[in-house]
C-alpha positions in Angstrom: -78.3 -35.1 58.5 -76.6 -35.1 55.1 -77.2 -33.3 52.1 -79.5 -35.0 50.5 -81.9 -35.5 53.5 -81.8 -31.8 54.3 -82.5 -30.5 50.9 -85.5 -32.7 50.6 -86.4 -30.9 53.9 -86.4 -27.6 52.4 -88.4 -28.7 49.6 -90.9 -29.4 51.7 -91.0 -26.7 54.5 -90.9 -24.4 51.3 -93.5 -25.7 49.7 -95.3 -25.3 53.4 -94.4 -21.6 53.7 -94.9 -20.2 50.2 -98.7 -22.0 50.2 -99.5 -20.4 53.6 -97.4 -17.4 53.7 -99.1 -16.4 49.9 -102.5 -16.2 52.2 -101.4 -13.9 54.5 -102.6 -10.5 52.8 -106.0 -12.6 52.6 -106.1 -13.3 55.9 -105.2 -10.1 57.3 -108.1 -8.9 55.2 -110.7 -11.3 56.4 -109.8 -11.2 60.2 -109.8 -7.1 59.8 -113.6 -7.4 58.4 -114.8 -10.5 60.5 -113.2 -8.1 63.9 -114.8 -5.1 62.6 -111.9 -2.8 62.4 -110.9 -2.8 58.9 -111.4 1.0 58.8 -108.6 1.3 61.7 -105.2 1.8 60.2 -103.2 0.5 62.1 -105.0 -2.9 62.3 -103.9 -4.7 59.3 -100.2 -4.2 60.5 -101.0 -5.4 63.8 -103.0 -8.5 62.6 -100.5 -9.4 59.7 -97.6 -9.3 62.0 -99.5 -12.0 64.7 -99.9 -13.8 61.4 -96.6 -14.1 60.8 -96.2 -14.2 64.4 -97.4 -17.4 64.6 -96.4 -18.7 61.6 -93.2 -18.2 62.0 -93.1 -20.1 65.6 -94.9 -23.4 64.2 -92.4 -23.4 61.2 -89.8 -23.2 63.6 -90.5 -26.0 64.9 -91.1 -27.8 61.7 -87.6 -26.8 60.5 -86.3 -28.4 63.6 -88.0 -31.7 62.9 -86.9 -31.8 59.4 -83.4 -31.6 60.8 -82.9 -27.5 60.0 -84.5 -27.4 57.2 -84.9 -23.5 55.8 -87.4 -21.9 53.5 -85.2 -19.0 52.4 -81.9 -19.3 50.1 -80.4 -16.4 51.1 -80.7 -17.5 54.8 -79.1 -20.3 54.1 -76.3 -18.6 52.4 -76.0 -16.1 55.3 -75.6 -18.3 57.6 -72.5 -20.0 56.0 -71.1 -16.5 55.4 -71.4 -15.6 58.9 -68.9 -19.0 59.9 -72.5 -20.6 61.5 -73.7 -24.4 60.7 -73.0 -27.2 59.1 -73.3 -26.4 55.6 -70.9 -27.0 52.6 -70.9 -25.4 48.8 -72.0 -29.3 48.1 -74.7 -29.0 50.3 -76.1 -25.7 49.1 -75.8 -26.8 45.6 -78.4 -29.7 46.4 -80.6 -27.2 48.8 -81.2 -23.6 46.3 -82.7 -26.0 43.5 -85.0 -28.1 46.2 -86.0 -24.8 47.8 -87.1 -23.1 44.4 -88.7 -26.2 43.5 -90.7 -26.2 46.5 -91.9 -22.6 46.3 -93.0 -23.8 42.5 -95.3 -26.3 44.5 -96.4 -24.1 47.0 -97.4 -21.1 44.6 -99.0 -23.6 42.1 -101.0 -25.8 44.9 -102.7 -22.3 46.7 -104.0 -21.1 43.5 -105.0 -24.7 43.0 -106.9 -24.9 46.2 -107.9 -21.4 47.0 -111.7 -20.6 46.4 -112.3 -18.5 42.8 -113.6 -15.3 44.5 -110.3 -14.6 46.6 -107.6 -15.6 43.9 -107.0 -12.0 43.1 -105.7 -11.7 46.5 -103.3 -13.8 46.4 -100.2 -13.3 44.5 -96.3 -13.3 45.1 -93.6 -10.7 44.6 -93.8 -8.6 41.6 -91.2 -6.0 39.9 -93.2 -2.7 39.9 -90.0 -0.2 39.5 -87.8 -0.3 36.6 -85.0 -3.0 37.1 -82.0 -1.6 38.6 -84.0 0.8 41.2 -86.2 -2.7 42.1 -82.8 -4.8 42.1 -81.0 -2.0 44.5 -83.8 -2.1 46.4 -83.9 -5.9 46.7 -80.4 -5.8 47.7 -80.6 -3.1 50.0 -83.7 -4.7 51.5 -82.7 -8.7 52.3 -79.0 -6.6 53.5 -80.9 -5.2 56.4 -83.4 -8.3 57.3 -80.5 -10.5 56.8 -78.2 -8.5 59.5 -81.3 -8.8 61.7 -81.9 -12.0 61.5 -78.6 -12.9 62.2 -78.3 -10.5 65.2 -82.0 -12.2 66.6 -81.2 -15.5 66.4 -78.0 -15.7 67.2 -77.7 -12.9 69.7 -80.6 -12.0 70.2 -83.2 -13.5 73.4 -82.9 -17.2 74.0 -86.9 -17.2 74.6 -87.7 -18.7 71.6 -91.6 -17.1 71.8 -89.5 -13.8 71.7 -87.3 -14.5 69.4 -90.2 -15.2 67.2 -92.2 -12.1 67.5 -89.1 -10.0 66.8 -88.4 -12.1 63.6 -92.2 -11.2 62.9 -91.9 -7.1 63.3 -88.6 -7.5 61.5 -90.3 -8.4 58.6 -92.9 -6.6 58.6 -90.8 -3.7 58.7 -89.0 -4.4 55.9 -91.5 -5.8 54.0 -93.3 -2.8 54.0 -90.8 -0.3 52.8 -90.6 -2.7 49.5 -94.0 -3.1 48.2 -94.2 -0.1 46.3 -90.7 -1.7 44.7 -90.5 -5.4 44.6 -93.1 -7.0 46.7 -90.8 -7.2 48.1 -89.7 -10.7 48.0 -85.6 -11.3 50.1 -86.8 -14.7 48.9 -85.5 -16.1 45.7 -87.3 -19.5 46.1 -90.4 -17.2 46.8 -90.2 -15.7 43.9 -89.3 -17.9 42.1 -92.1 -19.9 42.6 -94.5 -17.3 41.4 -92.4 -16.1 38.4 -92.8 -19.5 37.6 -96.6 -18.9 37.6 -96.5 -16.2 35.3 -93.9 -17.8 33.0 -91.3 -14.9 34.0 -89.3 -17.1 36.1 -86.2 -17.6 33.0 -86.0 -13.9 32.2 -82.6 -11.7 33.5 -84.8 -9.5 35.4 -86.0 -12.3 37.7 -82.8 -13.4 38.2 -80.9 -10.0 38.3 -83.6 -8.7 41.0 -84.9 -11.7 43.1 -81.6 -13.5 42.9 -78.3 -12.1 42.5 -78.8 -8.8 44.6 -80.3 -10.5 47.2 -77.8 -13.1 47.3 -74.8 -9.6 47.5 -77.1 -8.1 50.2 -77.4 -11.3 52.0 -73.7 -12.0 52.3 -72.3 -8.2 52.9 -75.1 -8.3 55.8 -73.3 -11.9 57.4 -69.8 -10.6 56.9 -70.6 -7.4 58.7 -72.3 -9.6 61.0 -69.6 -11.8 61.2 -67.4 -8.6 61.8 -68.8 -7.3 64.8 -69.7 -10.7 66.4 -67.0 -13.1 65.1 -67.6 -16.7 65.5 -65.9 -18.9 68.7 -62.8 -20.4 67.6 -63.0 -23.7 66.6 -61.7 -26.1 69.9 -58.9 -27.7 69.2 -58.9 -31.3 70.2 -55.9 -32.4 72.6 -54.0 -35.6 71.3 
């Protein structure tokens, strides 16, 4: 597929992902209450990672329709740091811009849609630290799911059901660790998209936090990746 065709992909799966994915705190909430076991603490962690869970398999499968098309930035970057794909600098070029535009869709259509009484419960990343401590933790953050990632798609179970559900507890156990900090976000077209929506998307904190750091961790985590699993050599093709 070439560039052009995959970036408008990614606009669209991450408009997809950054409406739904922005629900999933509501969600968790509403199936908690509905089940009766919002008192239980354990429950919201349980129900959030099903969310994602299942989430997570169905846009699987519509990143494979749309000919690989990705959500994430620093996914994409990883993987062409860790020697895997078909991507160039070209084609990145035309894919980070389509990505954070389609975030900007996402975040702006959910508030559009979503019901008056539950708006306050939905919301992107947000800086909540000073700007170093949330950029190192950014960093440090989309490092670790990066290198996980990696490691569970590409050597990880070939069941792609599994493979799923680990992606899902990954993230949640990262995610977790970073709320207090950054939201977190290890998705610059994620937040993006709602910096956007409170007019902070042009600042040097955005970028500083929820795009340069992220983009360091992203890449140290794919050449240590690509360290300890080194990619097969290219075949060579007889003449």
């Amino acid at each position: 597929m070439g560039p052009i065709k995959i970036a408008i992909g990614d606009m669209v799966i991450t408009f997809m992902w950054v409406f739904c994915a922005s629900t999933f705190g509501l969600l968790t909430s509403l199936i908690a209450t509905a089940i009766g076991v919002e008192t239980v603490a354990w429950a919201p962690i349980v129900i959030i990672t099903t969310l994602i869970f299942v989430f997570v398999s169905i846009f699987n499968i519509i990143g494979e329709f749309l000919g690989g098309a990705s959500f994430n930035p620093v996914g994409t970057a990883s993987f062409y740091a860790a020697g895997v794909g078909d991507d160039t600098l070209f084609s990145m070029a035309l894919r980070f811009p389509a990505q954070a535009a389609g975030a900007v869709g996402g975040a702006l259509a959910i508030m559009e849609v979503m019901p008056k009484q539950y708006k306050h419960m939905i919301e992107g990343p947000s800086l909540k630290v000073d700007t170093h401590t949330g950029a190192i933790a950014e960093g440090i953050l989309t490092f670790l799911i990066t290198f996980a990632v990696l490691f569970i798609i590409l050597r990880g179970p070939q069941n792609a059901i599994f493979k799923a559900l680990l992606l899902a507890i990954a993230t949640v156990a990262f995610v977790m660790p970073g709320t207090s900090y950054t939201g977190p976000s290890m998705n610059p077209a994620n937040a993006f998209g709602w910096a956007y929506m409170n007019n902070w998307h042009n600042t040097w904190d955005q970028f500083y936090v929820y795009w340069i750091c992220p983009f360091i961790g992203a890449i140290l985590a794919a050449w240590v990746f690509r360290l300890f699993f080194p990619p097969p050599p290219a075949k060579v093709k007889k003449a």
